[in-house]
C-alpha positions as CSV (number, residue, x, y, z in Angstrom):
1,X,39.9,-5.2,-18.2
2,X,41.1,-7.0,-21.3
3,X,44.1,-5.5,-23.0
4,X,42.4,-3.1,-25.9
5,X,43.7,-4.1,-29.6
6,X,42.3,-3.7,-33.3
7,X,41.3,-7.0,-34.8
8,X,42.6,-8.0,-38.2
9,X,40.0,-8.0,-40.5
10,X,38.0,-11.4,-40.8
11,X,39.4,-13.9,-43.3
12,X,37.3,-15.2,-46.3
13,X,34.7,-17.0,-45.3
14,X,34.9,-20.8,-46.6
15,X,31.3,-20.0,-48.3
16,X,29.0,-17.5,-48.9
17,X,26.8,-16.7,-46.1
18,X,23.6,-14.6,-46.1
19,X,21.6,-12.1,-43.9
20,X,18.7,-13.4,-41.5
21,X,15.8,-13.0,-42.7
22,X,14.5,-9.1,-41.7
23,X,17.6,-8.5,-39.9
24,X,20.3,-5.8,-39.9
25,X,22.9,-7.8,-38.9
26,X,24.1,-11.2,-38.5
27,X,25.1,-13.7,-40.9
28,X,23.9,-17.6,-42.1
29,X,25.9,-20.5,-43.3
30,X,24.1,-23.4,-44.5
31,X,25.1,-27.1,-45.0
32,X,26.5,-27.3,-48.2
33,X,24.9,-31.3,-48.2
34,X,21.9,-32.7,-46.2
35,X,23.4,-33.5,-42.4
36,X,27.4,-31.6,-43.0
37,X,29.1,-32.0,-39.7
38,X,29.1,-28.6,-38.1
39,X,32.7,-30.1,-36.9
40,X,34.2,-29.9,-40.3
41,X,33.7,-25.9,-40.3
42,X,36.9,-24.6,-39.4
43,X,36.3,-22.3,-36.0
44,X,38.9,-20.0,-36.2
45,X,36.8,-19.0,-39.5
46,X,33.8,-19.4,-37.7
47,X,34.9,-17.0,-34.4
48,X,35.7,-14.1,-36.8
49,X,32.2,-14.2,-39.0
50,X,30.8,-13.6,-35.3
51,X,33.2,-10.5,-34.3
52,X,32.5,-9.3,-37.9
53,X,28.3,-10.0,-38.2
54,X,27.6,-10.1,-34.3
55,X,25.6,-13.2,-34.5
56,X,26.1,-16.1,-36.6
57,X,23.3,-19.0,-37.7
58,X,24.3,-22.5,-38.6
59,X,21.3,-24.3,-40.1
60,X,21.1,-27.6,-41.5
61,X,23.9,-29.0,-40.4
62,X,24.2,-32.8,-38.3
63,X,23.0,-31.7,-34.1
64,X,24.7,-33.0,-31.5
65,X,24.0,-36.0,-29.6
66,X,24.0,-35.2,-26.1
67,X,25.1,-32.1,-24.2
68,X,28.5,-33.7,-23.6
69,X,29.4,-33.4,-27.6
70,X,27.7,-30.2,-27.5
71,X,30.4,-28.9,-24.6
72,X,33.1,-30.6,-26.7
73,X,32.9,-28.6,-30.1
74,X,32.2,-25.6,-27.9
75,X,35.7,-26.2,-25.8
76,X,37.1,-25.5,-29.8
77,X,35.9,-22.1,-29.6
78,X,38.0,-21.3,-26.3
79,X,37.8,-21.6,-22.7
80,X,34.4,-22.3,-21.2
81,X,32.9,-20.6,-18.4
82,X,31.9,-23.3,-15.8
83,X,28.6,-22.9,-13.6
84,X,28.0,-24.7,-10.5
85,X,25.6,-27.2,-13.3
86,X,28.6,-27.5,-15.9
87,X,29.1,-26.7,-19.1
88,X,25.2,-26.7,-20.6
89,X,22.3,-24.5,-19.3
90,X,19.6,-26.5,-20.4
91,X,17.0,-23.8,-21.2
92,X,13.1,-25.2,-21.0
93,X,10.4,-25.0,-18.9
94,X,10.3,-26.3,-15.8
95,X,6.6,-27.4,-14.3
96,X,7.4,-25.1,-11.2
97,X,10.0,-22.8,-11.9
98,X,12.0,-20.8,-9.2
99,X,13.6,-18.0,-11.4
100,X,12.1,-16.4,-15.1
101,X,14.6,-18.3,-17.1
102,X,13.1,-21.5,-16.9
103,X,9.3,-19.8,-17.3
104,X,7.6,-19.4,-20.5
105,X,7.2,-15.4,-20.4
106,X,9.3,-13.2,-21.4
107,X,12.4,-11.8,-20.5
108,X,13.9,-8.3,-20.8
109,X,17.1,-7.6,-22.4
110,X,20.4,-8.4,-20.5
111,X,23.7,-9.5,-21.3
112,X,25.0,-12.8,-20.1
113,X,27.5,-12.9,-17.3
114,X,26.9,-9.4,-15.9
115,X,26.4,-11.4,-12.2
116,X,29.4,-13.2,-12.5
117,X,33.5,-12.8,-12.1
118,X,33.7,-13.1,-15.9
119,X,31.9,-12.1,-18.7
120,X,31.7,-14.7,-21.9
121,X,32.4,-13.2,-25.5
122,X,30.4,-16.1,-26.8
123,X,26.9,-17.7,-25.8
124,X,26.4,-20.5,-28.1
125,X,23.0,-21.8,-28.4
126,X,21.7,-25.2,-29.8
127,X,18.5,-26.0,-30.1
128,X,17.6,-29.7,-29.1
129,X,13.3,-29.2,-30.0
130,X,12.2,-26.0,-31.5
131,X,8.8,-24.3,-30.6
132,X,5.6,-24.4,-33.2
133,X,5.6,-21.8,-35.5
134,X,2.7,-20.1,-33.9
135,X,3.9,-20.7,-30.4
136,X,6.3,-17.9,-29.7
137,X,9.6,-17.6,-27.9
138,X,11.8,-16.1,-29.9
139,X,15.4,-15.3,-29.2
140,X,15.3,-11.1,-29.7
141,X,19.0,-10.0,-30.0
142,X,19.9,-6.3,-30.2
143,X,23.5,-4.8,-31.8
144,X,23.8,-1.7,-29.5
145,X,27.2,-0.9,-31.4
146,X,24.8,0.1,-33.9
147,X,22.4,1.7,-31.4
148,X,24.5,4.5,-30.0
149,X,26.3,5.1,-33.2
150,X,23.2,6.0,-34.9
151,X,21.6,7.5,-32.4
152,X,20.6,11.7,-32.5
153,X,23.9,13.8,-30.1
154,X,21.2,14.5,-27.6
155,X,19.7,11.0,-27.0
156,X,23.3,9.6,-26.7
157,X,24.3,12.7,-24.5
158,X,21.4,11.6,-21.9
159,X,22.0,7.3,-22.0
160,X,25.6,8.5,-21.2
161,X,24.7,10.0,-18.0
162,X,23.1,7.3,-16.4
163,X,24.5,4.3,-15.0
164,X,22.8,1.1,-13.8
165,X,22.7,-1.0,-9.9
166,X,21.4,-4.4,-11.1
167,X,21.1,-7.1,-7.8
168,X,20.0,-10.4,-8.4
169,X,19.6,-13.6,-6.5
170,X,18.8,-16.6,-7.7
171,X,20.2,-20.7,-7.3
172,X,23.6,-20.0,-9.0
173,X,24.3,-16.5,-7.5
174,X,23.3,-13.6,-5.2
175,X,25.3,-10.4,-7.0
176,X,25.4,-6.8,-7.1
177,X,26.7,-5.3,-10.6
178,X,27.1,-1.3,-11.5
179,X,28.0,-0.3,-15.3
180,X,27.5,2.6,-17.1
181,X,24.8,1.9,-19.9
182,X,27.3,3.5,-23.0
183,X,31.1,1.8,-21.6
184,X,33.3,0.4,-24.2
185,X,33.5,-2.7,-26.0
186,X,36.7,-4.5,-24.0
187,X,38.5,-5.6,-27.0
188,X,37.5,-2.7,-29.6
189,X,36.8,0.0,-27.1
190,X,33.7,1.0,-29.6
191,X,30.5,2.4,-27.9
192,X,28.1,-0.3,-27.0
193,X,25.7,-0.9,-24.7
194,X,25.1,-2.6,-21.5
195,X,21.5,-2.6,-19.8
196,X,19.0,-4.8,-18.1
197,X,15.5,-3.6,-19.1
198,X,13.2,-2.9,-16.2
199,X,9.9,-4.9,-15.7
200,X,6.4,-3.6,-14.5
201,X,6.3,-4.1,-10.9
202,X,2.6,-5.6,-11.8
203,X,4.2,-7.8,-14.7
204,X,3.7,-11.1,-14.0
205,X,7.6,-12.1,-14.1
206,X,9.9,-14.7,-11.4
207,X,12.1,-13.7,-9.8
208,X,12.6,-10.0,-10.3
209,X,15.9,-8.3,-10.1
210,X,16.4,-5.3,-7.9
211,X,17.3,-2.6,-10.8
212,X,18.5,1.5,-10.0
213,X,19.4,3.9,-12.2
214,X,21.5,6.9,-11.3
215,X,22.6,10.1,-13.0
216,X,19.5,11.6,-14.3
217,X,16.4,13.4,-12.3
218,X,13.8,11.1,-11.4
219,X,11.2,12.7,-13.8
220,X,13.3,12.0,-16.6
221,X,14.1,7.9,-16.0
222,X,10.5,6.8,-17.5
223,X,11.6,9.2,-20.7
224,X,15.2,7.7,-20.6
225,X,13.7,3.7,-20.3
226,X,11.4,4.4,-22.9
227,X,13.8,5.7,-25.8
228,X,16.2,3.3,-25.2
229,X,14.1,0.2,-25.4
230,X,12.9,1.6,-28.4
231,X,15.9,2.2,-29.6
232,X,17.2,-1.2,-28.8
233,X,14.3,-3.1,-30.3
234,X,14.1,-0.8,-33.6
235,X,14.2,-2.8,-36.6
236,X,17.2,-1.7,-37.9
237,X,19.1,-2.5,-34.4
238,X,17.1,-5.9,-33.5
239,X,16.6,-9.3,-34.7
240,X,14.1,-12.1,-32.9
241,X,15.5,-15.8,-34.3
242,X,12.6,-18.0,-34.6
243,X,14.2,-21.1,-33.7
244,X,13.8,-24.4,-35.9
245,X,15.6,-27.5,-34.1
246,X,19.0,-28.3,-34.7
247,X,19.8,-24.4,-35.1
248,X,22.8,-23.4,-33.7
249,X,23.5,-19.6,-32.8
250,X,26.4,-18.2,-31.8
251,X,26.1,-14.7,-30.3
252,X,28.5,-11.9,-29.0
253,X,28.1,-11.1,-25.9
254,X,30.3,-8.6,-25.7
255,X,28.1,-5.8,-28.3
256,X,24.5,-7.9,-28.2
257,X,22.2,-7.6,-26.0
258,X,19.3,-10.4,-25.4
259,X,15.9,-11.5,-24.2
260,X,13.3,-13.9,-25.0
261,X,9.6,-14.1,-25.9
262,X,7.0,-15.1,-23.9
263,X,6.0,-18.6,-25.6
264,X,3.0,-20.9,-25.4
265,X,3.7,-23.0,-21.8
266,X,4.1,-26.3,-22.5
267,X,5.4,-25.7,-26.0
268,X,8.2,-28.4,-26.5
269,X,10.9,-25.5,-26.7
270,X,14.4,-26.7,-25.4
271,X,17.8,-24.7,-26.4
272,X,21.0,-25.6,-24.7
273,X,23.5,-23.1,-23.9
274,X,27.1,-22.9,-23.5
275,X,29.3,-19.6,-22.4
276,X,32.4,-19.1,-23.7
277,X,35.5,-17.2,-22.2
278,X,37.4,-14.2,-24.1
279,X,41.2,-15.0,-24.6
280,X,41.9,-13.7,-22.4
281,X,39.1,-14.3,-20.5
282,X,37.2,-10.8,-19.3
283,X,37.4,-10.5,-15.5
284,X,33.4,-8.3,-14.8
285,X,34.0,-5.0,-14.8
286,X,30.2,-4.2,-13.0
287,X,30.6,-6.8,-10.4
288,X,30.8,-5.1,-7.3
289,X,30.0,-8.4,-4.8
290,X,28.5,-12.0,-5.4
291,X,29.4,-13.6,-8.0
């Protein structure tokens, strides 16, 4: 577990940024000047707007060429989290996919490197070729540090009793992980949240994990899964990005969690993806094997 310490408070932002659009948190920086080189922004700047807003959206800026410039600016932000792949997850549809993520439904909230030995604070997201604007697949990020501090004593008092078995298997990994869903933030040690939301058995979904929940009577599990997804996709505590190309988002993993919309299959969606590590970096506290 990462050594628990109070941040210093995040230094003046080099510009003013803004709110997105319907959204309770996050923050926006736009290019000052048509095509500003995103690798002009200081990072160290950059890093604490995300600890502060939870999510932050660069928009307008120059892209990056290849996925090989992409994982250089990302190495500015710290150490990146290698997969057997690389550095870039390149995220669109495949014409027969083995596993959800590279499908066109949806998929549930999670957080990002709960199968793994570490756990990124970062996921930073480019977007190569954005969707149409009627053709779905939203990003839908949710700040549960705002979830469980505004929830009533009694809902918090049951989500704190339970504790999730998440097993997954797929090309990368074949992992068992076990958290609590209320732990503690590993830097902060606020309340937050970490959950993988269930899926229909009859949903039409790749690849399903294996997910149990312990800690509360069965009877009251379909109550439990039901105010907490609520709760997580309320408006005050969500926010789905609608992409438009050359976006890029830079997310904490550490408080959000994430999913995706279901989009129109064959829509010429495409985001790339890049984890980075803590410093230090977190070793998984759910992993129990895989990895």
């Amino acid at each position: 577990m990462t050594k628990q310490t109070t941040r210093p408070a995040a230094p003046s932002p080099a510009r003013a940024t803004t709110r997105p659009p319907h959204a309770a948190f996050g923050a926006v920086l736009e290019a000052a000047v048509p095509q500003e080189r995103i690798a002009d922004l200081p990072v160290g700047e950059l890093r604490e707007l995300v600890r502060e807003h939870r999510l932050l959206l660069l928009r307008g800026f120059s892209g990056f060429a290849d996925a090989a410039e992409l994982t250089a600016y990302c190495a500015r932000w710290g150490e990146i989290s290698m997969w057997p792949f690389g550095a870039v997850l390149e995220l669109v549809e495949h014409e027969n996919p083995g596993d959800h993520i590279f499908d066109h439904r949806h998929v549930p909230l999670h957080w990002d490197g709960m199968y793994r030995p570490e756990v990124p604070e970062f996921q930073i997201f480019h977007c190569v070729s954005a969707p149409g604007r009627d053709q779905g697949g939203g990003t839908v990020f949710s700040d549960t540090s705002s979830v469980v501090r505004e929830a009533a004593p009694g809902e918090r008092e049951l989500w704190e009793r339970v504790s999730g078995t998440y097993r997954r298997r797929m090309e990368y990994y074949d992992s068992v992980a076990v958290s609590p869903v209320v732990t503690s933030h590993p830097v902060t040690g606020e309340p937050v949240i970490r959950y993988n939301e269930p899926v229909a058995p009859d949903d039409e979904f790749i690849n399903h994990p294996d997910l149990e929940f312990s800690g509360l009577p069965g009877e009251l599990l379909d109550d439990f899964h039901r105010g907490l997804s609520e709760a997580l996709r309320a408006p005050g505590h969500s926010y789905t990005h609608r992409w438009q190309t050359g976006d890029l988002v830079v997310a904490d993993n550490y408080t959000l969690l994430h999913g995706r919309e279901a989009f129109t299959s064959r829509a010429p969606r495409h985001l790339r993806r890049v984890h980075v590590l803590g410093d230090p970096p977190l070793r998984n506290p759910a992993l129990r094997s895989g990895g």
